[in-house]
C-alpha positions in Angstrom: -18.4 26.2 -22.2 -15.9 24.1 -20.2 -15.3 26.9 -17.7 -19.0 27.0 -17.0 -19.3 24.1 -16.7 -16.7 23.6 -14.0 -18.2 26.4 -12.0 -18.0 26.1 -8.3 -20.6 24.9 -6.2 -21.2 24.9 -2.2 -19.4 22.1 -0.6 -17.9 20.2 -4.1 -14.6 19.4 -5.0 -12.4 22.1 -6.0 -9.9 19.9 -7.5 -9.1 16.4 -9.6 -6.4 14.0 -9.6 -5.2 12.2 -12.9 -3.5 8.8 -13.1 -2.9 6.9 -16.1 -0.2 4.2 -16.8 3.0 4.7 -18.8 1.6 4.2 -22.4 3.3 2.6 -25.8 1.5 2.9 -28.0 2.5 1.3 -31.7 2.7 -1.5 -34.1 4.9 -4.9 -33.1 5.1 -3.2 -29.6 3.9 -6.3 -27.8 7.8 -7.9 -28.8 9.2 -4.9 -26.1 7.2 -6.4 -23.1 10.2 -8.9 -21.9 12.5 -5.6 -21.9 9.9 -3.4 -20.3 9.3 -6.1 -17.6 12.8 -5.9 -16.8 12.6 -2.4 -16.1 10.6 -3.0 -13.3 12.4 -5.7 -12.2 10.5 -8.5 -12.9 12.4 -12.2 -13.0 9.0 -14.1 -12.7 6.0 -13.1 -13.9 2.3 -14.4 -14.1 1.0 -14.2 -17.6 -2.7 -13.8 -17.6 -4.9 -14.4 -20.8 -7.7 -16.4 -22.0 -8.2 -19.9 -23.9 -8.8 -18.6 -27.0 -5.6 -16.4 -26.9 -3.4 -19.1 -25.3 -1.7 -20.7 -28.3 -1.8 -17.5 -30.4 0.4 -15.3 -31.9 0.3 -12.9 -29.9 1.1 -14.6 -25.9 4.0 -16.1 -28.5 5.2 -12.7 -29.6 4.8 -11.8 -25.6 6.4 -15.1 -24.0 9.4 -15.1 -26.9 10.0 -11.6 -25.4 9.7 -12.5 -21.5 12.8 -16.0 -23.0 14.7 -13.4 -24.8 14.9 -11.1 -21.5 15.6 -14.2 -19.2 12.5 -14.0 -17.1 10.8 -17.0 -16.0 6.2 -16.9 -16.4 3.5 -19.4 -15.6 0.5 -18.6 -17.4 -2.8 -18.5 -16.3 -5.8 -18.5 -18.9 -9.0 -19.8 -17.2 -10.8 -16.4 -17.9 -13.9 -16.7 -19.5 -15.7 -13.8 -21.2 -17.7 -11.9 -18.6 -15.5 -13.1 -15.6 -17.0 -13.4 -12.5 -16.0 -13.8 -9.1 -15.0 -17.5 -8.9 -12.6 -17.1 -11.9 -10.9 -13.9 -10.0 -10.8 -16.0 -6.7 -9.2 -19.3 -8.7 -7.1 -16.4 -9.9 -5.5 -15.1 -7.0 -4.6 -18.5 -5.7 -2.7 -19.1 -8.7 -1.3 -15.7 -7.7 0.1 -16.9 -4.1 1.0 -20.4 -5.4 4.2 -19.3 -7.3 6.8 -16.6 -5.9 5.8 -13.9 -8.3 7.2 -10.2 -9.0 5.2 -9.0 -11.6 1.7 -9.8 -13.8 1.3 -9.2 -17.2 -2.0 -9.1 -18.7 -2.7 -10.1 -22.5 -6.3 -9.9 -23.7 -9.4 -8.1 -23.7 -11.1 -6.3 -20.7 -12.0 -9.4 -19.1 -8.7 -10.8 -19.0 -7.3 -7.5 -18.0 -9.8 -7.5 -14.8 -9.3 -10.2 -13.6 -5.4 -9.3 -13.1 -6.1 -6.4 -11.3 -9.1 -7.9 -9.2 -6.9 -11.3 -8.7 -3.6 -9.1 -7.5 -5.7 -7.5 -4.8 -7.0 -10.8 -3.6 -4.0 -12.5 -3.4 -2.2 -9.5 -1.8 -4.7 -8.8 0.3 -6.4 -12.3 1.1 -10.3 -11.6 1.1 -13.3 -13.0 -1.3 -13.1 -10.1 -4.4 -16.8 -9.5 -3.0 -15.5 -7.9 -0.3 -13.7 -5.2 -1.9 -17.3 -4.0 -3.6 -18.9 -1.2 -2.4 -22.3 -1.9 -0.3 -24.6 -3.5 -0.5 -23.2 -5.9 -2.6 -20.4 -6.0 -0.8 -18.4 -4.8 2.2 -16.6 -1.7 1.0 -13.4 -3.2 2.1 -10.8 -0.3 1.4 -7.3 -1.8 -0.9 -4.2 -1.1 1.7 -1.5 -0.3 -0.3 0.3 -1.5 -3.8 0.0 -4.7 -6.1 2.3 -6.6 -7.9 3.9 -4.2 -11.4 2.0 -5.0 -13.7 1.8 -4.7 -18.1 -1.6 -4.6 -19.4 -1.4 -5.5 -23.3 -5.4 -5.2 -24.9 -6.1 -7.4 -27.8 -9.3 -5.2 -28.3 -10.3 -1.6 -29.1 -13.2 -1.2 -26.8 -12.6 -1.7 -23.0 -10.1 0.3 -22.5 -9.2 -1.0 -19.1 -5.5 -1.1 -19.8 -5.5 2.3 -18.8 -8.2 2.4 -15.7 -7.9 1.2 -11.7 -11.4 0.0 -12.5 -12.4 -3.7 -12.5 -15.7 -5.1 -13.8 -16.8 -8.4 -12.0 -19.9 -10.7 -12.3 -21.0 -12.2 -9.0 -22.0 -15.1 -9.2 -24.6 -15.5 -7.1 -26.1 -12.5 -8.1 -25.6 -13.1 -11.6 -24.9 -9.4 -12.4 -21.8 -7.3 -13.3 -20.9 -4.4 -10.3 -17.2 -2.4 -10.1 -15.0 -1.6 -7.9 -11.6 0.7 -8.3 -8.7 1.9 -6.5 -5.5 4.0 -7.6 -3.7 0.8 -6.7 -5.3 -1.3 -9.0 -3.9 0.6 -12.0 -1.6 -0.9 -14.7 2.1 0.2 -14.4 2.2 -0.1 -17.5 0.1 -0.2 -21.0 1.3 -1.8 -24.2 -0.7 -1.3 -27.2 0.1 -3.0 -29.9 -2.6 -2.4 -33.0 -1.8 -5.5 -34.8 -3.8 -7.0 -32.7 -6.9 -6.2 -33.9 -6.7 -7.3 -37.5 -7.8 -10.8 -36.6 -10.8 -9.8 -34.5 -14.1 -10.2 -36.2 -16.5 -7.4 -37.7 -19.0 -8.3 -34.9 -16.2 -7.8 -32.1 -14.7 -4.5 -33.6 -18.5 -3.3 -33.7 -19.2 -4.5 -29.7 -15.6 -3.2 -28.6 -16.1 0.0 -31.0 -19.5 1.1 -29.2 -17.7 0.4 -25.8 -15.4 2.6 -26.3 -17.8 5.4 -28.1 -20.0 5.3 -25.1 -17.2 5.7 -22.2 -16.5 8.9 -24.4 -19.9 9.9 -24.4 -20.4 9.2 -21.1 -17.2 11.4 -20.0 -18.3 14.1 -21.8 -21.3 14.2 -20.4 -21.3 13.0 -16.6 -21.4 15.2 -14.2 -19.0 17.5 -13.3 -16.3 16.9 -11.0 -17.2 20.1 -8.9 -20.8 18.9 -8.3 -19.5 15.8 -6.2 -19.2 16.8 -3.0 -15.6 17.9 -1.6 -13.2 14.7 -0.3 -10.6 16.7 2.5 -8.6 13.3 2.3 -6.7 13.6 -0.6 -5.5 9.7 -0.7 -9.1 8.8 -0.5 -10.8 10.2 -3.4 -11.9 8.8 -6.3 -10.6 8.7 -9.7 -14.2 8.1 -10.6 -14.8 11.6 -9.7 -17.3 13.1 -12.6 -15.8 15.1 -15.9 -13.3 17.1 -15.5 -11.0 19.2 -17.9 -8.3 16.4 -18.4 -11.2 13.8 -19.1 -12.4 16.4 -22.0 -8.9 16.4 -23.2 -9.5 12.1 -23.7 -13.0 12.2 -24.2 -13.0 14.5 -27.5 -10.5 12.7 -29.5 -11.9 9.4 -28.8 -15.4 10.6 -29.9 -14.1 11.9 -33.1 -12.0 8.9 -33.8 -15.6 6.9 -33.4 -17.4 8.9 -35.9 -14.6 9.2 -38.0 -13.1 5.6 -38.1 -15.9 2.7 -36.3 -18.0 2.2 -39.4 -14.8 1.8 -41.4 -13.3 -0.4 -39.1 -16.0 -2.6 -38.7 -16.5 -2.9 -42.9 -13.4 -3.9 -43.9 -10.9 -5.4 -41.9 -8.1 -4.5 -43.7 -8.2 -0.6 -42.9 -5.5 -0.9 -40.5 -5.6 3.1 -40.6 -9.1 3.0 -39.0 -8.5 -0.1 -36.8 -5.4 1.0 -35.5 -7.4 4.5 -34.7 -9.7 2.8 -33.1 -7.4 1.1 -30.8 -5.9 3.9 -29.7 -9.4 5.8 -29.3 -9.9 3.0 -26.8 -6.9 4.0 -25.0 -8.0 7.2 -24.8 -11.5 6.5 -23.8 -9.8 4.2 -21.2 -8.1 7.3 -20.0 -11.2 9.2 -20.1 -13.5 7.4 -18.1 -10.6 5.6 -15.7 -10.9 9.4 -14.4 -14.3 11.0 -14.7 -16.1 7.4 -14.4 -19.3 6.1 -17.1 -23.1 6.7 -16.4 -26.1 5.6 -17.1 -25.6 3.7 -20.3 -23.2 1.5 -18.3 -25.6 1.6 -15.3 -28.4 0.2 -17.6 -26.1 -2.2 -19.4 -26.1 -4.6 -16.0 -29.3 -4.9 -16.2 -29.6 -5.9 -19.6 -26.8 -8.9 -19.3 -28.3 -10.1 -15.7 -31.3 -10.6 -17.2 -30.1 -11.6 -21.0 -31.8 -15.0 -21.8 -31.8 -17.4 -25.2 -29.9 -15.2 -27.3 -26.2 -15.5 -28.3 -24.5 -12.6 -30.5 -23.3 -13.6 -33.8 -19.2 -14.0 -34.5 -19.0 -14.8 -30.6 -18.4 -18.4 -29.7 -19.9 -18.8 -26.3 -22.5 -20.3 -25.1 -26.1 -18.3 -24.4 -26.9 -16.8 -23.0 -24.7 -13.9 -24.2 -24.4 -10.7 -25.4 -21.5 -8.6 -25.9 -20.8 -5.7 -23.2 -20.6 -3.0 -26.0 -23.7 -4.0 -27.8 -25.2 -4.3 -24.2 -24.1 -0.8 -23.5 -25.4 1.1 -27.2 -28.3 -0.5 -27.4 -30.2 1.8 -24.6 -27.4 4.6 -25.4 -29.7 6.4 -27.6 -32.6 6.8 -25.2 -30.4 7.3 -22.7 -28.6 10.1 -24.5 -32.4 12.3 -25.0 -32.7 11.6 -21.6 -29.6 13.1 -20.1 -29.3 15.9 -22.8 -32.4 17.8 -21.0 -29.8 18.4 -17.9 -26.9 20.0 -20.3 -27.6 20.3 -23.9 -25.1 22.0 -24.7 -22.6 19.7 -23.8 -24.6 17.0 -25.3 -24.4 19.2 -28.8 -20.6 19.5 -28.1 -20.2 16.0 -28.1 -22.5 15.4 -31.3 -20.2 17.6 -33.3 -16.6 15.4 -32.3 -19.0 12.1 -33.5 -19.8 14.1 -36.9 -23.7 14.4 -36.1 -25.7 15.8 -38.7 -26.6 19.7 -36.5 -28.5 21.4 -39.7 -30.8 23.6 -38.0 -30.5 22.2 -34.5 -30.9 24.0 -31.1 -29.7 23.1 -27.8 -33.8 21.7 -28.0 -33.3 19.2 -30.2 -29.5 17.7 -28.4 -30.8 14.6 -27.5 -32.4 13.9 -30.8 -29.0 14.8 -32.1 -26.9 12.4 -30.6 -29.6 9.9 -30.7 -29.8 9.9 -34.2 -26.0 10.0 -34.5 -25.2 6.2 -32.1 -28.7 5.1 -34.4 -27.0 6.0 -37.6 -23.3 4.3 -36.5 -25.5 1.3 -35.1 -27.5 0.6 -38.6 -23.9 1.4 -40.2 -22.4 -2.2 -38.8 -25.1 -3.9 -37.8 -25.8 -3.5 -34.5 -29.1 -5.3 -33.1 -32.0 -2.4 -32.9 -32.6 -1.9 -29.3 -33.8 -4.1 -26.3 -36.1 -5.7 -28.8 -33.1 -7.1 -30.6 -31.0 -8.8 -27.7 -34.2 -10.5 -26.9 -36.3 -8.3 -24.4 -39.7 -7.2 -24.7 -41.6 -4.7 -23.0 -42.7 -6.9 -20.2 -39.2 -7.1 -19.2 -38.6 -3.2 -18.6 -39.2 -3.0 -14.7 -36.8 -6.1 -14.0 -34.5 -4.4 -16.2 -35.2 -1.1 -14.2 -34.9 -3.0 -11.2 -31.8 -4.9 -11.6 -29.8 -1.7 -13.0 -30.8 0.6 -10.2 -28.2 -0.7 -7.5 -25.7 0.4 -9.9 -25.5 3.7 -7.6 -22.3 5.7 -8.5 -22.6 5.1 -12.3 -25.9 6.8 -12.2 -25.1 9.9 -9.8 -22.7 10.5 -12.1 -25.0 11.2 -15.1 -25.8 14.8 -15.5 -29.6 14.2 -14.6 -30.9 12.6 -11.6 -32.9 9.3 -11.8 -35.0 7.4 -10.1 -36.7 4.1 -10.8 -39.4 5.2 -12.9 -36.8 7.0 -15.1 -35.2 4.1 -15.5 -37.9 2.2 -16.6 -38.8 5.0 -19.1 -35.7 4.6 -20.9 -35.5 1.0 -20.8 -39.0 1.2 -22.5 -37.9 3.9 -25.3 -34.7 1.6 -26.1 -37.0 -1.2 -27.2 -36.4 -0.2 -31.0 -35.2 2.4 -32.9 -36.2 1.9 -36.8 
């Protein structure tokens, strides 16, 4: 099946590039950062996490290390959930206010983003929304290298220690977009599982579905050979449709998900399925940061720009606000019969690794498949049901439609080509599932 699907086609890419970070990957890891910063030569660092994190455990276990090496950090932790770009720009001129050599990154994926979108800012002065594609921004290309820098995730979902890929809210938009680079990539990845025991069921479900969905979405993007051929090596895209390597990434974290996300979520002290799931995440991370997401990303920007009265439960922040895993899964399964039409087969592939239920299944029923597989995991930790239970209604579908639509390369890159009205159709089928 992978063969086929990797045929050739007129004018497409006839090869793929892979980067990932150096991983470690293990419990009390996070106590080797000082000695791994001084392998690539770092003497002062900027540490980068959030206020909740700040006078934790875990930046102690991490600045103890940087003291016990000898290198001198300033931290910086005004990184809300959901950064946007004022928080990167504040970011970067922390950056070029201290004689730094190196960054290192503790925290979720927001925390994580805004180091890599902050060292391009401040290495290359320009407003972050510059470096977005258009129209939202001017497309401005990244130069050359950042700063070193050791990404250490304190959740199993994003997976961004291992991607070039930073997600950004502007501000005056009031929506999430992307933007990437080979550059932007961690030198480094630390992940150290112990991490998530203190997280709460709510977070391990949000973070959980994250990373099922960037597996999902791997799996089934579009392949890498349908994107039209780049001649100049050093400017394509990592984000360059599924390839063989992301299948490699993509099957093990889908079969970690079905195996290990309820279990995770249920009892948190299962360190055999939380520490799975962390390093599912990793592997998702790895995944996507080379094949990029689709739709159920693409969609997932609409639903937090137009998100309104509702906070999730076990998050303290203030609404509105909802989680980006939950925002991701809950139009996953409509999404999912939608793009199995284009390549069931693949879609039943990837319903086996997540343990679907296939009894008497044909490539017909693929969608339903994998729908009923994401419904079943949702029910199984409480997961809101659909749009209707993040707040929206069907009056909200064509705003929803028409928000998530400038979301351009996330949705070429699903297997099936959609337009507005698609959109619209599967915002409307998300509404609720039982």
């Amino acid at each position: 099946m992978a063969c086929q699907y990797f045929a050739p086609c007129d004018h497409g890419a006839d090869s793929f590039t892979i980067a990932i970070p150096k991983v470690t990957f293990g419990r009390g890891t996070l106590a080797e950062v000082g000695e791994r910063a001084q392998s690539l030569k770092m003497s002062s660092v900027a540490l980068f996490t959030d206020n909740f994190l700040k006078e934790g455990p875990y930046i102690e276990t991490v600045t103890n290390s940087l003291k016990k090496a000898g290198i001198d950090y300033q931290v910086f932790s005004d990184i809300l959930i959901e950064p946007d770009d004022v928080c990167v720009d504040d970011a970067a001129k922390f950056l070029t206010s201290h004689d730094f050599d190196g960054v290192i990154s503790v925290g979720g994926g927001s925390v994580i983003d805004v180091a890599k979108a902050a060292m391009v800012c401040a290495k290359f002065p320009a407003p972050v929304r510059d470096y977005f594609a258009p129209p939202v921004g001017e497309g401005k290309p990244i130069p050359g290298p950042l700063l070193p820098h050791i990404a250490c995730p304190t959740t199993a979902g994003t997976g961004s220690e291992c991607t070039s890929i930073s997600v950004i809210r502007i501000r005056e938009l009031n929506t999430k977009f992307v933007f990437a680079s080979p550059y932007m990539l961690p030198d480094q990845a630390v992940i150290d599982p112990t991490c998530c025991e203190s997280l709460t069921p709510k977070a391990v479900a949000s973070t959980g579905f994250d990373l099922l969905s960037h597996a999902l979405e791997c799996y089934t993007a579009r392949a890498y050979t349908q994107w039209d051929k780049v001649k100049n090596p050093n400017a394509r895209p990592l984000t360059q449709g599924a390839n063989p390597w992301s299948d490699l990434a993509a099957t093990q974290a889908l079969k970690i998900a079905g195996e290990y996300l309820i279990r995770g979520v249920t009892d948190a002290s299962d360190h055999e399925a939380r520490d799975q799931l962390m390093w599912g995440s990793a592997l998702a991370g790895m995944a996507f940061g080379n094949s990029g997401t689709h739709l159920p990303h693409a969609l997932s920007y609409g639903v937090t720009h137009l998100m309104h009265d509702i906070t999730t439960e076990g998050y303290d922040v203030k609404s509105p606000f909802v989680p980006h895993g939950i925002s991701v899964v809950v139009t996953a399964p409509a999404t999912f019969r939608y793009t199995a039409e284009a390549t069931p087969e693949r879609h039943l592939e990837a319903a086996t690794f997540l343990q679907a239920d296939q009894r008497g299944a044909s490539t017909a029923d693929a969608g339903e498949v994998v729908a009923n597989r994401i419904i079943e995991l949702m029910r199984g930790t409480n997961i809101p049901n659909g749009l209707s239970g993040v707040g929206f209604t069907e009056n909200d579908v064509t705003r929803l439609a028409e928000s998530s639509i400038r979301q351009g390369r996330a949705i070429a890159n699903a297997p099936r080509e959609s337009n507005l009205v698609d959109l619209e159709n599967i915002y409307r089928d998300a509404i609720s599932y039982w």
